[in-house]
C-alpha positions in Angstrom: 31.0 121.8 6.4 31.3 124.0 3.1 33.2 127.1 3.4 31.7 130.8 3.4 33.5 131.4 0.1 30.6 128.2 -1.9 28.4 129.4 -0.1 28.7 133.0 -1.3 29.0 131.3 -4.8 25.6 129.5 -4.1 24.0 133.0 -3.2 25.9 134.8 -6.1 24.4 132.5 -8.8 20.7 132.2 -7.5 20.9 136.3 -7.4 22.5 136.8 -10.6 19.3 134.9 -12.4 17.3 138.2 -11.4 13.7 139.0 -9.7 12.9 135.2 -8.2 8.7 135.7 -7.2 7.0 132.7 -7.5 6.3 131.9 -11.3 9.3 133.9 -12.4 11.9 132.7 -14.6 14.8 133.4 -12.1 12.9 131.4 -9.5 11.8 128.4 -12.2 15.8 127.9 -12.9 16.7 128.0 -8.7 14.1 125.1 -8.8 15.4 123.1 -11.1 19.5 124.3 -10.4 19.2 123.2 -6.4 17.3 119.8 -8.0 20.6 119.3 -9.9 22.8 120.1 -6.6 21.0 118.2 -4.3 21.0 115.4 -6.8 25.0 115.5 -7.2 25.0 114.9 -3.2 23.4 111.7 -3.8 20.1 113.0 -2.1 16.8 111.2 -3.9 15.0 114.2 -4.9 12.2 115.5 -6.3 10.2 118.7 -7.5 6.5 118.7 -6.3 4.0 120.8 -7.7 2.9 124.2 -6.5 0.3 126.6 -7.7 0.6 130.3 -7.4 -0.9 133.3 -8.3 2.2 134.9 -10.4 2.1 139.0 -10.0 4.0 141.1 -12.2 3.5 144.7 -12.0 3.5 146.9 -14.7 3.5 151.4 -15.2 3.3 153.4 -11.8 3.1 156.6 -11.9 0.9 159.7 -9.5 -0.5 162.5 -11.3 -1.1 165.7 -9.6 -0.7 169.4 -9.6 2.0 169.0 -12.4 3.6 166.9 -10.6 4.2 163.0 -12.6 5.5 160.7 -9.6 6.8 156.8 -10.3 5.3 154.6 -8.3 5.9 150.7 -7.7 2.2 149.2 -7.7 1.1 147.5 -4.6 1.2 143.6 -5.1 -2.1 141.9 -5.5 -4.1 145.3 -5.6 -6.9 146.0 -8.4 -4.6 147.2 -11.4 -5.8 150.8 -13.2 -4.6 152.6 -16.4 -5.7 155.9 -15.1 -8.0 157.0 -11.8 -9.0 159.9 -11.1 -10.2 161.4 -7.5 -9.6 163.8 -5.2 -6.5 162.8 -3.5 -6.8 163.5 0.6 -4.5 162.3 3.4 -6.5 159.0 5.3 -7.8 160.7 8.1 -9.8 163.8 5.9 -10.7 161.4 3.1 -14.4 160.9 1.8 -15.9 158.0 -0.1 -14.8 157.9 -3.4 -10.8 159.7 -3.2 -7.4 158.5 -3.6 -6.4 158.0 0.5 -2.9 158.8 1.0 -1.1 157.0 3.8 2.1 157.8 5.4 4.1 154.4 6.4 6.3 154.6 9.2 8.7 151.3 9.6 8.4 150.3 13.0 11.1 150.5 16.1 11.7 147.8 18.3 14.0 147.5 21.0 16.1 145.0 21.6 15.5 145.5 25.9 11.7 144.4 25.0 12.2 141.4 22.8 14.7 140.4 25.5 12.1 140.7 28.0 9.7 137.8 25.8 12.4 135.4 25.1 13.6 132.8 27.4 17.0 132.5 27.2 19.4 135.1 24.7 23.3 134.9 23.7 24.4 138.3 23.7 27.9 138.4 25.0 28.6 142.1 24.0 25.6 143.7 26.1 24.5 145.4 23.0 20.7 144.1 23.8 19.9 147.0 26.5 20.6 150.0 23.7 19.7 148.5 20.4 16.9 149.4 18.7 16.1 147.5 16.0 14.1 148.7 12.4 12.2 146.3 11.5 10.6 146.3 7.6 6.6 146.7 8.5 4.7 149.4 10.0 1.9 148.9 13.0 -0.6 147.4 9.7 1.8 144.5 9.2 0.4 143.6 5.7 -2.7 145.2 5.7 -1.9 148.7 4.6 -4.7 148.9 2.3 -7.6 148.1 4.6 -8.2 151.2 6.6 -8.2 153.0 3.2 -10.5 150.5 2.2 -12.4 150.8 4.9 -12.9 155.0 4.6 -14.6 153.6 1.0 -11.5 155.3 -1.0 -10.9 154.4 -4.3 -7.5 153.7 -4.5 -4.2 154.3 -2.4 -1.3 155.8 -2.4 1.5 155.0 -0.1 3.8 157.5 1.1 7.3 156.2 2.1 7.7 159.0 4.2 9.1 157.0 7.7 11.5 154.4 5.4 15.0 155.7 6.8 15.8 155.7 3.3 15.2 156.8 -0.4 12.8 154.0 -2.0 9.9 152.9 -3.8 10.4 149.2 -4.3 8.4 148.1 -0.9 7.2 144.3 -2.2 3.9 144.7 0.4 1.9 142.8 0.6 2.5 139.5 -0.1 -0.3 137.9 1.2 -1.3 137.4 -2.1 -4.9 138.7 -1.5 -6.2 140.0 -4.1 -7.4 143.8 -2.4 -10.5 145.8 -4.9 -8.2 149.1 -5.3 -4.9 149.8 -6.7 -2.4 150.5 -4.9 0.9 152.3 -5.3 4.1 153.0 -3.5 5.8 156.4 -3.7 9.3 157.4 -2.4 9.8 159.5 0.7 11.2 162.3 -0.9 7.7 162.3 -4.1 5.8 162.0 -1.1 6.8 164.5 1.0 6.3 166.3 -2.3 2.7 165.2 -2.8 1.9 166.2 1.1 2.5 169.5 0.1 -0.1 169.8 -2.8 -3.3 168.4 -0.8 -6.3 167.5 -0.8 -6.0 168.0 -4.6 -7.1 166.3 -7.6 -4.9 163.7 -9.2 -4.7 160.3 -11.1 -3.8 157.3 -10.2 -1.5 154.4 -12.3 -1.2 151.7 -11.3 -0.8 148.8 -14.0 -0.2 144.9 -12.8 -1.0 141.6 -13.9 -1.8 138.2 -12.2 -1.5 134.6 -13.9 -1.7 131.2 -12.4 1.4 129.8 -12.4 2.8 125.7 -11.5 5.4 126.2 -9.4 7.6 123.5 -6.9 8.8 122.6 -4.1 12.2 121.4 -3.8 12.2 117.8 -1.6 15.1 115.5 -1.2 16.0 112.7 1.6 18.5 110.7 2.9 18.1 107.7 5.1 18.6 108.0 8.6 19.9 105.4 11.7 15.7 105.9 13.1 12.3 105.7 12.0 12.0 109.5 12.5 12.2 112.8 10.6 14.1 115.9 11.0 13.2 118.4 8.6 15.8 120.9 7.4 14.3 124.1 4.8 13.9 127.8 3.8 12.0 129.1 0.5 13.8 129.7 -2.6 11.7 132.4 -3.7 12.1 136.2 -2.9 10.4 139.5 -4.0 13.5 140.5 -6.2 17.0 139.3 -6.9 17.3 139.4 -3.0 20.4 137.7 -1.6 19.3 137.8 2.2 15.5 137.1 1.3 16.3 134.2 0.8 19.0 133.2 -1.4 21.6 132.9 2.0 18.4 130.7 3.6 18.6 128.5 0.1 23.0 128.5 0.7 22.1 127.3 4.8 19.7 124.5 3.6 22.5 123.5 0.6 25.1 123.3 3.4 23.1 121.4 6.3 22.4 119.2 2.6 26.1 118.8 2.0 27.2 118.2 5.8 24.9 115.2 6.2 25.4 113.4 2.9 28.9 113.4 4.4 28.4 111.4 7.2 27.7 108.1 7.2 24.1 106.7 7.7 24.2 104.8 10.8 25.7 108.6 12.5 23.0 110.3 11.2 20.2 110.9 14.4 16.9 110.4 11.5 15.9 110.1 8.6 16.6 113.8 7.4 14.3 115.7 4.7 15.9 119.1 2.9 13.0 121.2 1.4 13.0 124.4 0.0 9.8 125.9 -0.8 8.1 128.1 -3.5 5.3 130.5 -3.0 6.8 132.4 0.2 5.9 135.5 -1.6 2.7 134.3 -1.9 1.5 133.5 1.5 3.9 130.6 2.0 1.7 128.8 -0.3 5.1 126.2 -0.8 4.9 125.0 3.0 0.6 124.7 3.0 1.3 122.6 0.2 3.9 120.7 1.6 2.0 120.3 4.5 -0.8 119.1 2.5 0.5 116.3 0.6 2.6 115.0 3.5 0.1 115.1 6.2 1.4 111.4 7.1 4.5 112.2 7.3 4.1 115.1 10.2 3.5 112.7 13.4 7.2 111.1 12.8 8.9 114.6 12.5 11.0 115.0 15.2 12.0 118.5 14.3 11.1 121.3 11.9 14.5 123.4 11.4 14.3 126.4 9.1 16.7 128.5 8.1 15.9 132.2 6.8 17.9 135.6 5.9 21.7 136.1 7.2 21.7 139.8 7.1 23.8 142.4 7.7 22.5 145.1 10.2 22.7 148.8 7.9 22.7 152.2 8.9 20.8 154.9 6.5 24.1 157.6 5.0 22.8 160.0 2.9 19.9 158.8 2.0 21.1 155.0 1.2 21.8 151.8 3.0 25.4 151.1 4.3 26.1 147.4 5.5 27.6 147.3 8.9 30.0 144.7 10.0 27.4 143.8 12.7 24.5 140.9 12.1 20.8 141.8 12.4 19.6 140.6 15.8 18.8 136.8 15.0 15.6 135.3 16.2 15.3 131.3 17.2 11.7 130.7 17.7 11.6 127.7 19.2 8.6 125.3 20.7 8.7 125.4 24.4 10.4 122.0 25.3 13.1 122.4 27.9 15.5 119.9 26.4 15.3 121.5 22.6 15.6 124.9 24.0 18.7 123.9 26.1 20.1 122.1 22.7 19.7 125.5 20.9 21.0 127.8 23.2 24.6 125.4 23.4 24.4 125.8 19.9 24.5 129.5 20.0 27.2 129.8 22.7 29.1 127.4 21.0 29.3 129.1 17.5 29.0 132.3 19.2 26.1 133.4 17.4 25.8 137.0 19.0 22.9 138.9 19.3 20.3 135.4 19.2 17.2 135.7 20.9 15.3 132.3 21.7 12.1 132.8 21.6 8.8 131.1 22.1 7.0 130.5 18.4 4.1 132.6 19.4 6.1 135.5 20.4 4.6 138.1 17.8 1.3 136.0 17.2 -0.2 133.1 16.8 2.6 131.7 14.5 6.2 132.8 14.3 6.5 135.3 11.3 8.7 132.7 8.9 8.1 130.9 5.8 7.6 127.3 8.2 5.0 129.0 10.1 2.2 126.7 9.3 4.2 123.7 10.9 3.5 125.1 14.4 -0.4 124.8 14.3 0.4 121.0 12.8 2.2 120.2 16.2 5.4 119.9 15.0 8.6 120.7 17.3 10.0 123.5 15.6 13.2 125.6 15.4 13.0 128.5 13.2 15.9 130.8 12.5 15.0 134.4 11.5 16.5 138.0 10.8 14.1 140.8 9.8 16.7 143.8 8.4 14.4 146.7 7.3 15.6 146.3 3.8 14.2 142.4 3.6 11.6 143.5 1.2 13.1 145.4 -0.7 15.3 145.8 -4.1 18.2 147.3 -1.3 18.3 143.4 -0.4 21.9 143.2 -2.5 25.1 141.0 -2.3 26.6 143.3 0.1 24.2 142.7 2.8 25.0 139.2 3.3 26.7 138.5 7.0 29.5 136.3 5.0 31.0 136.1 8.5 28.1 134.5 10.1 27.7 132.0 7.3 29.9 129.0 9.1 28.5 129.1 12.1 24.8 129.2 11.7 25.4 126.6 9.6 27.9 124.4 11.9 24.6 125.6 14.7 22.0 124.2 12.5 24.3 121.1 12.3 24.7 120.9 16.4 20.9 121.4 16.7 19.7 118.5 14.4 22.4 116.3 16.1 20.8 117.4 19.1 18.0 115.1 18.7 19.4 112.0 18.8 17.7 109.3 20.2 14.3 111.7 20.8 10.9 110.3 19.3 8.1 113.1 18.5 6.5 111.8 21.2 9.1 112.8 23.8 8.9 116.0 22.2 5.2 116.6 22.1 5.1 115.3 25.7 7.1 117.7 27.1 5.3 120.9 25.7 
């Protein structure tokens, strides 16, 4: 198994190339850079096509009462060089005015998601007092809409519940394209702006959109079966972003390495490594994945991915300090007795404290990761997920990275696709 120390190297040089959204020059080099490493393992790879709406945003800035605010422009939202409206908070605002919303990031504790999962590994008994932040508030993605609805003309987003000083929130991603701009103000400009309304003001909110031909990153190696596991993450992220997902990109390059190791008749199945574009784009990399390689799906014993080992932070001051501690980890994973049992020895085994396992549909119809669309194709899935509050945000820095945790998710993910030797998808699909 690689060591932490490549794999920090790995996550070092895909974050040092810069911002990596989808069409972006930092994310067209990680394409073609884990083409190069995947081909030095021997794997037979290849880059498949991927289109994608390619958003770069431009000037942001809130005009009002004197006051000139930066901004960060909502992704995918009508761009403006200058509105101008009667700013109101959402509740008092009339057709036509700039709504301003207060987001509040959302608290969840731990004793609740314990309460949905079916089994957890949480030998330190932190589960019944842990609260986790996680980085949405109670609109998910849609922030815009209920401003939309109230027939406003743009909106303003006050960062007023973010435990900490920002204006770099990379919501939405959906990449819907929503008929109002959009910005993002900090807590403290916000708090600021409160103060002044309802008022008149002008909004800025400059961005651009471009289609863009990005790719998926696919490579194989033969297995002792008939049958595929597939092992991925996305390479893409909404900034530099180590966690999000440059450590996802350094699991998938270890699982990668591991296996080309072993000899071909030891491996369980034929075993796929992908690593998708488009994540920031509504995942658009696994639709089109699952699109061209329709086929392929019925033989797929298991869908592994790996996403985010973070660091759980605490808010100092005003900014984010790393703890030593991981974010509480979630394994969703399809509800067959045999591959939940495989998981949870997995956990124990590399002592992967505070793990949840968790049914896919836990927080909705599809678990909230990049390989979501697998699960309404029927495929058996394992999907391994943090969500730190800072996961969308330009916070998301070298120094959140659980370095420590690095081995033994990957030595898990390694124990889990071994796990399936000998199963068929039917056994799997059977069993469900």
């Amino acid at each position: 198994m690689p060591s932490a120390a490549e794999m920090v190297d790995w996550i070092e040089t895909v974050v040092s190339r810069g911002v990596r959204r989808p069409g972006y020059p930092a994310d067209v080099w990680t394409e073609n850079w884990l083409a190069e490493r995947l081909g030095e393992l021997g794997l037979e790879t290849a880059l498949e096509p991927v289109e994608v709406p390619c958003w770069s945003p431009g000037t942001g800035v809130l005009r009002a009462g004197g006051l000139e605010l930066p901004g960060f422009p909502l992704p995918f939202t009508r761009p403006t060089s200058g509105t101008r409206a009667r700013l109101a908070r959402l509740g008092d605002v009339r057709p036509g005015d700039l709504a301003v919303a207060e987001l509040t990031f959302t608290e969840l504790p731990q004793s609740a998601v314990r309460d949905l999962a079916t089994a957890t590994y949480d030998p330190e008994g932190v589960f019944d007092e842990l609260t986790q932040v996680i980085p949405f508030g109670p609109e998910m993605m849609e922030v815009v809409e209920p401003a939309m609805a109230a027939g406003a003309s743009g909106f303003v987003g006050a960062l007023t519940g973010v435990p900490w000083e920002t204006r770099d929130y990379y919501v939405p991603y959906d990449a819907v394209q929503r008929p109002i701009p959009g910005l993002w103000l900090s807590g403290a400009d916000s708090r600021r702006l409160l103060d002044l309304l309802p008022c008149e003001g002008e909004l800025v909110a400059e961005s651009a959109v471009r289609p863009a031909t990005t790719h998926n990153v696919v490579a194989t190696l033969p297995g002792a079966g008939p049958h595929w596991v597939i092992v991925a993450s996305h390479h893409d992220g909404p900034w530099a972003s180590a966690v999000e997902d440059a450590t996802g990109i350094a699991l998938v390059l270890a699982a990668a390495k591991y296996w080309s190791a072993v000899p071909e008749a030891e491996r369980p199945h034929n075993l796929m490594f992908l690593l998708t574009s488009g994540h920031m784009a509504h995942a658009a990399g696994t639709r089109a994945f699952i699109e061209r390689h329709r086929e392929l799906l019925p033989g797929v014993v298991l869908e592994l991915h790996l996403e985010h080992a973070a660091l759980r932070c605490e808010v100092e001051d005003g900014r984010l300090v790393p703890t030593a501690d991981p974010e509480p980890r979630w394994w969703f994973t399809s509800q067959v007795p045999a591959l939940e049992k495989v998981v949870e020895d997995a956990l124990a085994a590399e002592d992967l404290r505070r793990s949840f396992v968790l049914p896919p549909e836990t927080f909705g119809p599809m678990p909230p990761t990049d390989g979501a669309f697998f699960h309404p194709e029927g495929v058996p899935l394992v999907h391994f997920l943090s969500a730190p509050m800072y996961l969308f945000d330009s916070a998301d820095t070298l120094d959140k990275v659980d370095v420590a945790s690095l081995e033994p998710l990957s030595r898990a993910a390694a124990r889990i696709v071994a796990g399936t030797a000998g199963w068929t998808p039917a056994d799997l699909r059977l069993a469900r």
